[in-house]
C-alpha positions as CSV (number, residue, x, y, z in Angstrom):
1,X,30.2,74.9,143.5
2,X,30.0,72.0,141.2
3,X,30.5,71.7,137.4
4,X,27.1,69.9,137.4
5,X,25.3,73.1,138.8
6,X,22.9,75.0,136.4
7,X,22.7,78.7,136.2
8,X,18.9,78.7,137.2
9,X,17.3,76.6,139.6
10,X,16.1,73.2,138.5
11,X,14.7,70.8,140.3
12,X,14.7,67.2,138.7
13,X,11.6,65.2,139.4
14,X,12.3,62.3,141.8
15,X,11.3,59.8,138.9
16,X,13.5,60.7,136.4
17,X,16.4,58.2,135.9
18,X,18.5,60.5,133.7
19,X,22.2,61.9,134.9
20,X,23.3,65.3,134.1
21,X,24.8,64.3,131.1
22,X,21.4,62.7,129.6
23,X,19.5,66.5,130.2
24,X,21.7,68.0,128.6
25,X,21.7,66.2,125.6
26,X,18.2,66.0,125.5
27,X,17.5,69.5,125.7
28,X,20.1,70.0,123.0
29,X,18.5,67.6,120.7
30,X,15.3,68.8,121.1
31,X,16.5,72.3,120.6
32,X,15.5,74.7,117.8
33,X,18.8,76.0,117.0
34,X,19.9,72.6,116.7
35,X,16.7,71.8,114.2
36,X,17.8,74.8,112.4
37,X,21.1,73.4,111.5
38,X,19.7,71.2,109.0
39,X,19.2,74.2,106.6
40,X,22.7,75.3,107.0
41,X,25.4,75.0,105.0
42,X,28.2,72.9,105.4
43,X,30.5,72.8,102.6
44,X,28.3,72.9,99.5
45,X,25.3,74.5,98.6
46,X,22.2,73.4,100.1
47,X,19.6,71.8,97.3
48,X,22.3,70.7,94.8
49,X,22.1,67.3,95.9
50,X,20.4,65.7,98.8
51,X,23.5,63.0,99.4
52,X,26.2,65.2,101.1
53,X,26.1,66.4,104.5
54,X,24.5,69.6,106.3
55,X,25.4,70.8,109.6
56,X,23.0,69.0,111.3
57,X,24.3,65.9,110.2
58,X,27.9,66.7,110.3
59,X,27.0,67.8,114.0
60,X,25.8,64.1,114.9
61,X,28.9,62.7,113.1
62,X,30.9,64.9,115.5
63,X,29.0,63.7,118.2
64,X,29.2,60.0,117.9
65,X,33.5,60.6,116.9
66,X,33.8,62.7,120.1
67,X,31.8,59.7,122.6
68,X,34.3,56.9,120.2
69,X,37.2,59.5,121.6
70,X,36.1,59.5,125.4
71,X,35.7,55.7,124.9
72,X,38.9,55.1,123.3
73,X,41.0,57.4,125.7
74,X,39.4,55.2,129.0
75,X,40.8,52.0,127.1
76,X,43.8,53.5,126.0
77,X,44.8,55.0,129.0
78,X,42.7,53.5,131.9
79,X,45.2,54.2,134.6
80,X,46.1,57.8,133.6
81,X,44.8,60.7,136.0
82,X,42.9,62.0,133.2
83,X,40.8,59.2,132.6
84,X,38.6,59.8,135.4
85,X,37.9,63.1,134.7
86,X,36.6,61.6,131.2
87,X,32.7,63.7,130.3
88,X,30.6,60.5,130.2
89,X,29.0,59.4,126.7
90,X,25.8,61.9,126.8
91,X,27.8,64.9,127.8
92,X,30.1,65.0,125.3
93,X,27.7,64.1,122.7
94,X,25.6,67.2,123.7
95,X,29.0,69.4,123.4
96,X,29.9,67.3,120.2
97,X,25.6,68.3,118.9
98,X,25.8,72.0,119.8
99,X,29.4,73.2,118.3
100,X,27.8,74.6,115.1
101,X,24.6,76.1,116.4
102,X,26.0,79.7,116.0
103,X,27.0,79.3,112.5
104,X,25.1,81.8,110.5
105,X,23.3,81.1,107.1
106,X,25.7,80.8,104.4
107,X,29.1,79.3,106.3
108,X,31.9,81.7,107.0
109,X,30.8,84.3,104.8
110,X,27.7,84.5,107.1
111,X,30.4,85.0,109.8
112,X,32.4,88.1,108.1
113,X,29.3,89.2,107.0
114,X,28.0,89.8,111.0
115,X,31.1,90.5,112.0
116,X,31.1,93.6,109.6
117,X,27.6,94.8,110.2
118,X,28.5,94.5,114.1
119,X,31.6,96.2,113.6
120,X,30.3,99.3,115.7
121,X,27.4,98.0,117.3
122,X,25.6,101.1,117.0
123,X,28.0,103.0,119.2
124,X,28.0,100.0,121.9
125,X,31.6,99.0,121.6
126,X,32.7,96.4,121.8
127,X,30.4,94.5,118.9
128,X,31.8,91.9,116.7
129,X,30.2,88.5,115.9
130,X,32.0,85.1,116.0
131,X,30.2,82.0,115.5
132,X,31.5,79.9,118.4
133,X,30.7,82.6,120.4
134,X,27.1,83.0,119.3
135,X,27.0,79.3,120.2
136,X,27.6,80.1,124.0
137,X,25.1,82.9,123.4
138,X,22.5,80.7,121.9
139,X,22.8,78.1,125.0
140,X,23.4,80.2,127.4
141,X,20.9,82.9,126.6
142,X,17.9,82.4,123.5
143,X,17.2,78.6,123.6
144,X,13.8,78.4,125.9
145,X,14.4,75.9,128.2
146,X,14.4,78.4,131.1
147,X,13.8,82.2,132.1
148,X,17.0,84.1,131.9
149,X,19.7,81.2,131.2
150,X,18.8,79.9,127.8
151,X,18.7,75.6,127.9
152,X,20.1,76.1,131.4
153,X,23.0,73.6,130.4
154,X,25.6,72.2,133.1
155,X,28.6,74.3,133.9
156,X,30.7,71.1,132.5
157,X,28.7,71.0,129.1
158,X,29.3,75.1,128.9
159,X,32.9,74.6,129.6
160,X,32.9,72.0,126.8
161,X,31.5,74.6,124.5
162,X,33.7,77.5,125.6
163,X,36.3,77.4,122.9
164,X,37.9,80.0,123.0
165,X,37.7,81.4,126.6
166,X,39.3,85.2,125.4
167,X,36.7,88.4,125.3
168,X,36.6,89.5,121.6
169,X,37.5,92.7,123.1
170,X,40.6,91.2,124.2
171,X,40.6,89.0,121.0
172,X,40.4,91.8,118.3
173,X,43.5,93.3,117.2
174,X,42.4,97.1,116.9
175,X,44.0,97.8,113.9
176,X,41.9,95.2,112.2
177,X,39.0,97.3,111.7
178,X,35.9,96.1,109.3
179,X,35.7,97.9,106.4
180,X,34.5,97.4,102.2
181,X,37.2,96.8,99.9
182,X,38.6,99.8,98.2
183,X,38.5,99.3,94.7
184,X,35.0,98.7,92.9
185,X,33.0,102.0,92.5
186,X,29.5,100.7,91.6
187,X,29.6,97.3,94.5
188,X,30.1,97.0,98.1
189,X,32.3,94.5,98.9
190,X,33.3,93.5,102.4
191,X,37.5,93.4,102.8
192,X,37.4,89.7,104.0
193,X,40.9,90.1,106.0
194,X,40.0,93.0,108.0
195,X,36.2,91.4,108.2
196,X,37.3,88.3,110.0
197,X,36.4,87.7,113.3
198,X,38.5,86.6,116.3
199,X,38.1,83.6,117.6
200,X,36.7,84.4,121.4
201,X,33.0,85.0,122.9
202,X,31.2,88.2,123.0
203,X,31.6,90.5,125.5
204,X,27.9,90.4,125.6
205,X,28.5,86.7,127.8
206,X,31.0,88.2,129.8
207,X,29.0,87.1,132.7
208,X,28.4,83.6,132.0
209,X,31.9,82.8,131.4
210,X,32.6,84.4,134.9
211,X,30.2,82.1,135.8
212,X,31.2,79.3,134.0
213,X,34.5,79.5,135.0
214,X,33.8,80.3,139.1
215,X,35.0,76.7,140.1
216,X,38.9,77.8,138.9
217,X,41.3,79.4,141.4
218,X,42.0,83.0,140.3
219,X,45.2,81.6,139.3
220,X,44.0,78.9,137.1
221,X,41.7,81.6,135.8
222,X,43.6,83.9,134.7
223,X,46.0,81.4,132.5
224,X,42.9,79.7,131.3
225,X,42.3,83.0,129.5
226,X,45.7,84.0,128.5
227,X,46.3,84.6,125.0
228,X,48.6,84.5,121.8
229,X,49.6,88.0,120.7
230,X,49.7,87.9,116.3
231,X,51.2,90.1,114.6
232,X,49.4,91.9,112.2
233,X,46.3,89.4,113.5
234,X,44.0,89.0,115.7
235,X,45.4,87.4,118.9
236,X,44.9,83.5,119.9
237,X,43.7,81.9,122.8
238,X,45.6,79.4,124.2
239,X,43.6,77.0,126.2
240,X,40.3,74.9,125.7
241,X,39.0,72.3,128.8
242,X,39.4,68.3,128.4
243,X,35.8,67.9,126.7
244,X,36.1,71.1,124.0
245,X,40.2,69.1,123.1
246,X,37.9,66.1,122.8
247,X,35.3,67.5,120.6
248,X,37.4,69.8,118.5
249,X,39.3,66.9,117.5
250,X,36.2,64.8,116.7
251,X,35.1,68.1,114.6
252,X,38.5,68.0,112.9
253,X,38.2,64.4,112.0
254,X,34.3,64.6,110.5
255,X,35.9,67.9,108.5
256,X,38.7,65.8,107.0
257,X,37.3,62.5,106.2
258,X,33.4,62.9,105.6
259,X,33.5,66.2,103.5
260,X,36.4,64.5,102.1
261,X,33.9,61.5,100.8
262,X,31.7,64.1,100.4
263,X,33.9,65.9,98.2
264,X,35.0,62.2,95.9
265,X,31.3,61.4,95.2
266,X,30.3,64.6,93.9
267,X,33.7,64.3,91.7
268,X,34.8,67.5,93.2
269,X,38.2,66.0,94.0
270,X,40.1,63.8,91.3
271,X,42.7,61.0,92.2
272,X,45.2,63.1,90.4
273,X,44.4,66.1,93.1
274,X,44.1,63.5,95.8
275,X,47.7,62.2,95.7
276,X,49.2,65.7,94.7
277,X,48.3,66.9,98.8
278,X,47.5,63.8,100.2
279,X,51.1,62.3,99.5
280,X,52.6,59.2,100.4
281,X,54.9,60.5,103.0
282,X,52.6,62.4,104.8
283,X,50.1,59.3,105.1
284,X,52.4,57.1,106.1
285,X,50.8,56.6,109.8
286,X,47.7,54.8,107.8
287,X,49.7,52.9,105.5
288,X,52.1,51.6,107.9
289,X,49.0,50.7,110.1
290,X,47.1,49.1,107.1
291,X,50.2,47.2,106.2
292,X,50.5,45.6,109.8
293,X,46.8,44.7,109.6
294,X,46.2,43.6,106.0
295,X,49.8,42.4,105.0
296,X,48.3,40.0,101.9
297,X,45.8,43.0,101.6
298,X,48.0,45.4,98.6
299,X,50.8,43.7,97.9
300,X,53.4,46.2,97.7
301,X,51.5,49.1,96.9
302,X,49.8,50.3,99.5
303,X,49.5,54.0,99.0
304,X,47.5,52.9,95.3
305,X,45.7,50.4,97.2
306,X,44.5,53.3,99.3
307,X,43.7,56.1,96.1
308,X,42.1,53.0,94.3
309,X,39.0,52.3,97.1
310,X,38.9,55.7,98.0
311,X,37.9,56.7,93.7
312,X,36.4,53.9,93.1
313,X,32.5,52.4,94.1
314,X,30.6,53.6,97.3
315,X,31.0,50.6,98.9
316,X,34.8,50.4,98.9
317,X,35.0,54.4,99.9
318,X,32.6,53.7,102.5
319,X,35.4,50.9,103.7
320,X,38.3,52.7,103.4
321,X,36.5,56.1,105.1
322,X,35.5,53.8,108.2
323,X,39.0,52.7,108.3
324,X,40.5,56.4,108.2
325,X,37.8,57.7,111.0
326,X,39.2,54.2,113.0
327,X,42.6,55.6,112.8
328,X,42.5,58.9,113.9
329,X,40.4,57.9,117.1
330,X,43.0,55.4,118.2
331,X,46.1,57.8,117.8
332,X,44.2,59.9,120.1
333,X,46.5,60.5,123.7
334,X,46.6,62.8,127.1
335,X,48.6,66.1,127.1
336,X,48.9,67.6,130.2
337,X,49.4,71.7,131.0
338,X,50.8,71.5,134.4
339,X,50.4,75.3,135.0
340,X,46.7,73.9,136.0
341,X,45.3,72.8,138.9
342,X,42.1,71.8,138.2
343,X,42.1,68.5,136.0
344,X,39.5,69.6,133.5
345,X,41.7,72.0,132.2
346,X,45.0,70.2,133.1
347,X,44.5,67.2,130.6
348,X,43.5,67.7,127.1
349,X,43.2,65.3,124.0
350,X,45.9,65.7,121.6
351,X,46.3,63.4,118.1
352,X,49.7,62.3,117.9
353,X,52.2,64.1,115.6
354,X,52.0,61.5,112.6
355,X,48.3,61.0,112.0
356,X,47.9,64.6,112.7
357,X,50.4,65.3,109.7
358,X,48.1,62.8,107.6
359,X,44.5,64.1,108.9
360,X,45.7,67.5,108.3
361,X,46.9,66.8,104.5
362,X,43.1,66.2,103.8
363,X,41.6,69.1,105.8
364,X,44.0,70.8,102.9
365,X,42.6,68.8,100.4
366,X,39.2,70.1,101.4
367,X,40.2,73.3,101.4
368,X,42.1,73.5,98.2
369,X,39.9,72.0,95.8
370,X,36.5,72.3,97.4
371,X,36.1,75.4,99.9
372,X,38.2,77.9,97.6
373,X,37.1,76.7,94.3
374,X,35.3,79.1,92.4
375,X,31.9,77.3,92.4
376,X,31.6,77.4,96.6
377,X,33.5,81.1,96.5
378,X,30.9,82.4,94.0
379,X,28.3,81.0,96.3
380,X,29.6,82.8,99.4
381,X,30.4,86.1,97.6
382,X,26.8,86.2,97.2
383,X,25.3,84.7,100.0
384,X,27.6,87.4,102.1
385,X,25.9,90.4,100.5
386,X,22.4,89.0,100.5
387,X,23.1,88.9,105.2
388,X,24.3,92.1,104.8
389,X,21.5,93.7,102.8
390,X,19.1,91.9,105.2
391,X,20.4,93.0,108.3
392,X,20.8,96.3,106.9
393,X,17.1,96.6,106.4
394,X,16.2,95.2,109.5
395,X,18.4,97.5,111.6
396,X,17.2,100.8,109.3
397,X,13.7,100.1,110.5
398,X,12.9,97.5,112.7
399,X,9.6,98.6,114.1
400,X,8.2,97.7,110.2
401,X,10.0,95.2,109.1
402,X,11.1,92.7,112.0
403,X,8.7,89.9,112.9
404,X,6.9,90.7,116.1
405,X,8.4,88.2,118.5
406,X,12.0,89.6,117.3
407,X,10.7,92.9,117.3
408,X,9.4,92.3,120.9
409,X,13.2,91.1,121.8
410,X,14.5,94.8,120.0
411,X,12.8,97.0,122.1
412,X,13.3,95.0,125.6
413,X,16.5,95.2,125.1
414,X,16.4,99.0,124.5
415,X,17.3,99.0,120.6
416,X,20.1,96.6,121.0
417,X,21.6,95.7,117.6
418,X,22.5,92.4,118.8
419,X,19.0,91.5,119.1
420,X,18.9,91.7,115.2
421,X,22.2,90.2,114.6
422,X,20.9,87.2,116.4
423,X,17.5,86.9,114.3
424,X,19.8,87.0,111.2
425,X,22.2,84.5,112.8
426,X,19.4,82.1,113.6
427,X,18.4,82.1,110.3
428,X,18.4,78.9,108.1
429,X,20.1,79.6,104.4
430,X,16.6,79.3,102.5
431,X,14.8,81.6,105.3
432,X,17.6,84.1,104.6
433,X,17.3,83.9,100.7
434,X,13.5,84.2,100.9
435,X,13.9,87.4,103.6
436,X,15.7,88.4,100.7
437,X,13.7,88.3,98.1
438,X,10.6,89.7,99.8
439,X,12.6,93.1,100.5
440,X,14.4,93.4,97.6
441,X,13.5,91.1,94.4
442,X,11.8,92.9,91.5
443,X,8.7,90.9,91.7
444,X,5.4,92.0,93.7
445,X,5.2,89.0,95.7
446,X,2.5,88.3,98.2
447,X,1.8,88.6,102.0
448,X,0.4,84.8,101.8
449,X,4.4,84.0,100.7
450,X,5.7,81.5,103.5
451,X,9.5,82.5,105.0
């Protein structure tokens, strides 16, 4: 067995001069899903402005951080164990390209939203939705590059993808059921803590990780999968392989910096907000780093220095955000889990305790004053009852109302519920809100309307 092995037989013409790594990144790039993710949400609302970022092109941002990672680690470290287990640079940008492709329309309130209307799975327990996990699904199972195994990706570029390697059956804390708030008589409204999903893959890809994971002694199995009991929450997995450490931090990074510039030239965030989270103290990696660089730079105030080019023009954000993206990959170092044999899961990429402190200041900048602001909230609210509605519709009649090719999907797979849950899923945030508004908008509309 070898992690470069595919689940279906392929056999690479003799002429072709691409690696592993290269195929799969192609056939990620050329993907649908992944063309899809263009008319997802990624913060803000898609249409208000055409500046800030989408999914698709916060999912090439983490693409290009996660290869600078992998480079960076092989300089910093180039006689560490780990170093030569190190994805090469099309690998892990096809993990860093595909680790949004399950996000539903409409950001995490698409995700509740599934999770809620799978919550039974039509009496095919266990159901559930998760977006990572509908990311394995979508690779491993609907793309089109094969028969039966989705884009047929490498083993290595699945592990990658696998982040959280725990069943949602063994994920979901039973007592967290899905269920509508108790309280307004006239609305539906889904009860957001009990709606949330675990983090973990479906059941439904039970097989695949088996088979993705087939390389591991039993014992290395079975630890890979452990898991973090919460009270009161869902449990936690515990592990992730070298490339998904790698990617999830270049995921973390794009999150904090670009929405973050994001966020400044919209003038969602003020200085005043910036330097209440963002404090002095807990950047201190950067401005220690800056000072050591650029001592005639600031003077004495480097903190200000800092505030000042972020809130001021483009140009000097644009500097300063280059310079904060630069200092998060270079604090990037090895951990090692010794419990492991096998070196893809023994060595992951950890951030080092100061920068993380900083980087994770302004992932709670972002989610202070940006992601639970009204305006976004307001946006969610609605854009999670408008996925519920539309699934419901689907599933109370599929025969009439899903599109024939999804339809077809539905009754091969015996009236499977998950069959609709991944049509809604696929669906781009303007393809939901039309769907929408030809089932249930006042107006007579027109078969000639295009979805």
């Amino acid at each position: 067995m070898s992690w470069l092995e595919r689940r279906e037989g392929w056999l690479q013409q003799t002429e072709d001069a691409r690696g592993d790594g290269d195929i799969d990144y192609a056939r990620v790039i050329h993907s649908a899903s992944f063309r899809r993710l263009q008319g997802k949400t990624q913060i803000l609302n898609l249409g208000d402005s055409d500046f800030y970022r989408t999914r698709l092109t916060h999912s090439l941002e983490v693409a290009q951080i996660a290869g600078g990672i992998a480079k960076q680690l092989a300089k910093s470290f180039s006689d560490h164990p780990a170093t030569a287990e190190l994805p090469d640079r099309s690998l892990i940008q096809a993990v860093g390209c595909t680790h949004d492709l399950g996000h539903p329309p409409f950001g995490h309130g698409g995700e509740i939203a599934l999770n809620y209307c799978m919550r039974d799975c039509d009496g095919r327990k266990p159901g559930g939705f998760e977006g990572n996990g509908q990311t394995l699904r979508i690779l491993s199972r609907l793309e089109n590059f094969s028969k039966d195994a989705g884009a047929n990706l490498s083993r290595r570029s699945l592990l990658g993808v696998l982040k959280y390697p725990v069943a949602y059956s063994n994920a979901c804390n039973a007592a967290l059921i899905p269920s509508l708030v108790n309280g307004p008589t006239t609305l539906k409204i889904i009860d957001t803590e009990s709606s949330k999903p675990p983090k973990c893959y479906m059941d439904s890809e039970a097989d695949v990780v088996a088979w993705i994971l087939k390389p591991l002694s039993r014992e290395d199995r079975d630890a890979f999968q452990e898991f973090e009991l919460k009270n009161g929450k869902h449990n936690k997995p515990k592990h992730k392989s070298l490339d998904c450490s790698i990617m999830d931090a270049a995921d973390d990074i794009a999150y904090g910096v670009h929405d973050l510039e994001d966020a400044i030239a919209l003038k969602l965030i003020n200085e005043t907000q910036f330097r209440d989270i963002v404090s002095e103290e807990r950047s201190s990696s950067f401005l220690d780093a800056l000072k050591a660089k650029y001592p005639r730079e600031s003077a004495n105030d480097v903190y200000g220095k800092m505030a000042e080019s972020l809130f001021g023009g483009s140009s000097s954000r644009k500097h300063f955000v280059s310079r904060l993206v630069h200092h998060f990959i270079t604090a990037m170092e090895y951990v090692e889990h010794e419990q492991f044999a096998e070196p893809l899961i023994r060595y992951r990429a950890n951030m080092k305790e100061h920068q993380r402190k900083f980087l994770d200041a302004l992932k709670e900048l972002i989610t202070t004053h940006v992601i639970k602001s009204p305006g976004v909230q307001h946006l969610e609210f609605k854009g999670q009852g408008m996925v519920v509605a539309v699934f419901e519709a689907l599933q109370s009649d599929p025969a009439r109302l899903l599109p024939s090719d999804a339809l077809a999907r539905f009754e091969k797979s015996a009236g499977d519920l998950r069959t609709i849950c991944d049509f809604v899923a696929g669906m781009t945030d303007s393809y939901l809100l039309k769907t929408y508004e030809r089932l249930f908008a006042p107006r007579m509309g027109s078969v000639f309307d295009k979805l």
